[in-house]
N, C-alpha and C positions, 0 to 999 in steps of 0.2 A: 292635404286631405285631413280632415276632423278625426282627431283622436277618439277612440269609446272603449270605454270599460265597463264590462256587463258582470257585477257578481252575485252569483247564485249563492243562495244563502242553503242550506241542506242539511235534510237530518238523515246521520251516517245510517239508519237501519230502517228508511222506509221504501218503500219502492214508489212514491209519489216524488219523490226526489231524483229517481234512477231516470223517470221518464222526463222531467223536468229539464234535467241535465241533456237528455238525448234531443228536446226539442228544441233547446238555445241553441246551442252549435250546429242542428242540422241546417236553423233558420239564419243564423249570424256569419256562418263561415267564415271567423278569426282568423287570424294571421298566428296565433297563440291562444294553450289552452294552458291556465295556472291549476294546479292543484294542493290542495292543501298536507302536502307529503311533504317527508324532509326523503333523500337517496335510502335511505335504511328503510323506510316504511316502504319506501314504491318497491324496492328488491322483493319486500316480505309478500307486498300486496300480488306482485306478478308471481310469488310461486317459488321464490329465490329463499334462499335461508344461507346465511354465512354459517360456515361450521366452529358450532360451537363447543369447546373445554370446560368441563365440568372445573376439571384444575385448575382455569385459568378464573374462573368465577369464582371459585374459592378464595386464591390469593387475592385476587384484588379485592375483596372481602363486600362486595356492595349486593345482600345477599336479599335486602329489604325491597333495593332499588330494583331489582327480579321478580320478585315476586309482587309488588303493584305494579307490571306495568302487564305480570302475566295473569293475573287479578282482573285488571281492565278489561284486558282483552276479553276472559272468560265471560263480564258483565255485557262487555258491548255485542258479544254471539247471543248470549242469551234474548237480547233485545231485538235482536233480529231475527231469530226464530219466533218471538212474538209477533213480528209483523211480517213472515215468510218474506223476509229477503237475507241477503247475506252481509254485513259490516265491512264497508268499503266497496258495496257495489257501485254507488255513483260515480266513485272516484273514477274504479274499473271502464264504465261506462264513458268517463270524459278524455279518459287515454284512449278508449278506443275510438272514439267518433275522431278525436285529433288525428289519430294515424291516418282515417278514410281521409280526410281532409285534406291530410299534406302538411296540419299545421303544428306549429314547434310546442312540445311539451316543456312548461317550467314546473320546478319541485319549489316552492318558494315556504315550504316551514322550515324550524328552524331543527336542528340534529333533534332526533328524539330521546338520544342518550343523555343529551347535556339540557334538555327541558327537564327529562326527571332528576337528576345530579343536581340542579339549581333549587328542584323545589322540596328536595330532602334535606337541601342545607341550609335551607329556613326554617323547616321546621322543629318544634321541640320534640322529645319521644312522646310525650303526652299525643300531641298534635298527628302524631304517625299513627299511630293507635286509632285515635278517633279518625282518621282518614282511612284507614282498612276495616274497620269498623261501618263507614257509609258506604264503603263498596260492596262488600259481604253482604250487608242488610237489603241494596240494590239487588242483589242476584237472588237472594232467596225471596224479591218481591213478587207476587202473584199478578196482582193485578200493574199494569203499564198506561197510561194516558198519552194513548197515541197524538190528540192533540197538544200535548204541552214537548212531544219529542219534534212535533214541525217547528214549534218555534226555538227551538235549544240544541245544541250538539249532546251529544251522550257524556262530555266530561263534563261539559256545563251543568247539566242534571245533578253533577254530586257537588261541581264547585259553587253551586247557589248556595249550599247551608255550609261548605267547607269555608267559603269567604268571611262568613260571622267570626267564623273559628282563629282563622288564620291568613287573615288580609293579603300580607306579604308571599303566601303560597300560592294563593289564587292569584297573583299578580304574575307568577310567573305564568300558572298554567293556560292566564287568556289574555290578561293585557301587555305582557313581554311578548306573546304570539302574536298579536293584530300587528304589532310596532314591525315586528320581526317581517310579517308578510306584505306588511304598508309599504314596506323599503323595497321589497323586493318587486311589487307591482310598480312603484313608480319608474323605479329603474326599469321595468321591461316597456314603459310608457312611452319609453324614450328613444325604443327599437322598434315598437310596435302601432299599425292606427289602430288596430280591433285586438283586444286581447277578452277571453271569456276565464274568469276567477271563479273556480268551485271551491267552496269553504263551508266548512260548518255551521247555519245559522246563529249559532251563540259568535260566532267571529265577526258576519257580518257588518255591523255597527261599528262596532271598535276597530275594524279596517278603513272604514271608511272614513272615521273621522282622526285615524294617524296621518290619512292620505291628505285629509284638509289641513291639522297642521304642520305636515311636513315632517319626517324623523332624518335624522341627521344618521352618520356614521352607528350602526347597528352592532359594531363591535365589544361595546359592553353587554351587550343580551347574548354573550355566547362566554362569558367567563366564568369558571367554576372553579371556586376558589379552593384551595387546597385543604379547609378544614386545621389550620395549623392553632390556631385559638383553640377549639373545642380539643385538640391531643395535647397541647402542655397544661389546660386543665385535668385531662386523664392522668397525664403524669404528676402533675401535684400531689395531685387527691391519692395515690398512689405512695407518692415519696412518705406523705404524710403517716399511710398507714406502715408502711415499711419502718419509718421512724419510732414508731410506734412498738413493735415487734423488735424492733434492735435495743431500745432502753429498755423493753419489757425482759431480752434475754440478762443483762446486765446488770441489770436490778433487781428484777421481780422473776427470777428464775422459775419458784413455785408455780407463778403465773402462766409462763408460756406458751404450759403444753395446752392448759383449759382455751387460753386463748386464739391459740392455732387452730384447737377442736372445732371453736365455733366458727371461725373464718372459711375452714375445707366444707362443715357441713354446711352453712349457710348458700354460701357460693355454687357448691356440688349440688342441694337440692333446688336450688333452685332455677340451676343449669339442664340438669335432668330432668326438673318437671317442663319447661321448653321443648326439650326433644320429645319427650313421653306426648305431650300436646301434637305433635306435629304425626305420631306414630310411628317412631322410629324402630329402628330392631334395636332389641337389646343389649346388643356390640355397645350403638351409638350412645345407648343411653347411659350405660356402663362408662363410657369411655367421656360424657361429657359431664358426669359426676367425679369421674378420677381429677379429670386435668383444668376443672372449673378455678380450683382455689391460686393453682399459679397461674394461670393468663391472664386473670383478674389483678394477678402482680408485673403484669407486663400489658403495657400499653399499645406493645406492638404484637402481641399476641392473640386470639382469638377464639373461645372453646366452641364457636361457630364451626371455624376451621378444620378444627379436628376431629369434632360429630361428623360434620357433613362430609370432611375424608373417608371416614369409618362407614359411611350409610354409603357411599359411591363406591367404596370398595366391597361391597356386600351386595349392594342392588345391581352396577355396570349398566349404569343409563350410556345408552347410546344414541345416533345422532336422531334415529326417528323415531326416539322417545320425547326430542326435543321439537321434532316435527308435529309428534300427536297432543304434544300439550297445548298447540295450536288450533287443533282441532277440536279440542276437549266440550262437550254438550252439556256436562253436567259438572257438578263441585266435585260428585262421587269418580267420574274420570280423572279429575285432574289428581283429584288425592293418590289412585291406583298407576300413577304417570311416575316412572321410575327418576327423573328429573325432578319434576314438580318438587318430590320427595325428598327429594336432596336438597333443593334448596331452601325448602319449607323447615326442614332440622335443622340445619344451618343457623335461618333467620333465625326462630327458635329459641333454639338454644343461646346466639348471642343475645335474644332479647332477656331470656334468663339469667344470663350470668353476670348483663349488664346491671341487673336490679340486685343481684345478689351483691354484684362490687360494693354497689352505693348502701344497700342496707346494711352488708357484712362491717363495711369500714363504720358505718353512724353506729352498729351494737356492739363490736367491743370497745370503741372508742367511750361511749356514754356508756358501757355495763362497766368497763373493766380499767375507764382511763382514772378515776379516781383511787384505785386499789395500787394501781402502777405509782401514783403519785404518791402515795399513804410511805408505800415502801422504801421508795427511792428518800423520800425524806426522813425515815428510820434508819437507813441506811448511812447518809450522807447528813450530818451533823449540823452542817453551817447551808444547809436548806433549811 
């Protein structure tokens, strides 16, 4: 029997797609229906929510990587409310017509947690900025060109002008995914005569021609590297300033305390003004001014951490705070989402105290390293 593969190309928030999908499959009756889910998103899509640890988001500190993916989500409702449908109804629709069917559902994306894990450790902080920056600007967009959302997926839409930006990020976010779902259709090719592929129209293409040349073993498009380069640069950049502060006590005793002063305030306000940004309580913000100057001396530390402690121990998001930020219809819900909020201070605040490390360490380094030397060599004779 003659193999066929029929892929629907679709945009996640129109209902010209919903019905599109219902007519392939009721007309083709597949032996298999693919969709473009990875298990995590189809659990989400049907209704299912793993339960999640505010705590346990905290330690594992990836506070950024929460907040664009809860970011997205908020833009891709919004876009569906533009076109009275719902985000993920086609999908919905190709599970269900598969069940009448009888025929095998495949989930052929790749984990959603290690697409954004991959595409966070490309890019630069700049590059993160300017990518929540095109989301934002997305959502508070008024007008939507329903014709350019038929020809494009909804992440497409932001990775068209992200790709200028940052080649290697868009790389994960569509062409790591076509390779990813290439493999996994051929392989079901190879079980199946009739399979029906619902995907995103920005995918379509780029599936199609992984499938002409062939991807080999897909096991590098799922590695996520452990970041070990960018922490023993933290740590340097760190030892340096420490080293700095240890000859300054030595030498430049006078020096010190000025020096200290401006490391706590630099670090502290500008860890503060992060949380302040995010509208933290006052605990949080108190708390991420106190303890900014030393996790900024510890690499393994985080005044994200311990804002966002401070704001969970005060707000007590619970699990169907984590359900309604799911739901959330506006920016102004997500903001008043006891979650959201936590992890918004969080991010925050590390983004603050990140920039306070690197400017604190360049302004006493360049206000105060020459004074340190002045000393040390008035001091020490045979300098």
């Amino acid at each position: 029997m003659e193999k066929k593969l029929i892929i629907i190309g679709t945009a996640h928030v129109l209902q010209k797609s919903v019905e599109e999908v219902r007519t392939v499959i009721e007309n083709e009756k597949p032996e298999a229906v693919a969709v473009e889910l990875c298990p995590a998103r189809y659990r989400a899509l049907m209704g299912e929510r793993d339960e999640v640890r505010v705590t346990e988001i905290l330690k594992r500190g990836d506070f950024f990587l929460i907040l664009i993916q809860l970011l997205l989500g908020y833009f891709q409702r919004k876009m569906g409310e533009e076109m009275n449908t719902k985000p993920g109804e086609e999908m919905l629709e190709a599970i269900k017509k598969a069940k009448e069917i009888d025929a095998d559902i495949l989930l052929i994306d790749r984990d959603i947690t290690i697409t954004f894990k991959r595409l966070w450790q490309r890019m630069s902080l700049w590059e993160k900025l300017k990518f929540i920056y095109y989301i934002l600007r997305g959502s508070f967009a008024e007008d939507i060109d329903a014709e350019e959302i038929l020809k494009e997926d909804v992440i497409d839409l932001l990775v068209r002008e992200f790709r200028k930006i940052s080649p290697k990020a868009a790389k994960v976010l569509i062409d790591e995914r076509d390779e990813f779902m290439a493999y996994n259709l051929l392989r079901a090719m190879e079980k199946y005569n009739k399979v029906v592929a619902v995907v995103g129209a920005g995918h379509k293409r780029g599936i199609m021609e992984a499938m002409q040349r062939g991807v080999q073993d897909p096991s590098k498009l799922v590695e996520v590297r452990q970041g070990k380069a960018l922490k023993w640069i933290g740590i340097a950049f760190v030892a340096v300033v420490l080293c700095f502060f240890f000859v300054t006590a030595l030498f430049a005793t006078e020096l010190l305390s000025k020096v200290f002063l401006y490391w706590f305030l630099i670090n502290g306000i500008l860890a503060a003004s992060g949380a302040l940004l995010a509208r933290a309580h006052p605990f949080s913000v108190i708390s991420a001014f106190l303890c900014a100057w030393l996790t900024s001396l510890n690499p393994f530390l985080a005044a994200g951490w311990i804002s966002g402690a401070v704001e969970a121990w005060i707000r007590k998001p619970a699990m169907k705070d984590v359900e309604d930020v799911f739901k959330a219809n506006s920016l102004k819900d997500m903001l008043n989402n006891k979650f959201f909020r936590v992890i918004l201070v969080a991010a925050l605040t590390n983004l603050g105290s990140t920039i306070g490390t690197i400017y604190g360490g360049y302004y006493i380094l360049t206000h105060f390293g020459v004074d340190v030397v002045k000393e040390i060599a008035e001091k020490i004779p045979y300098l």
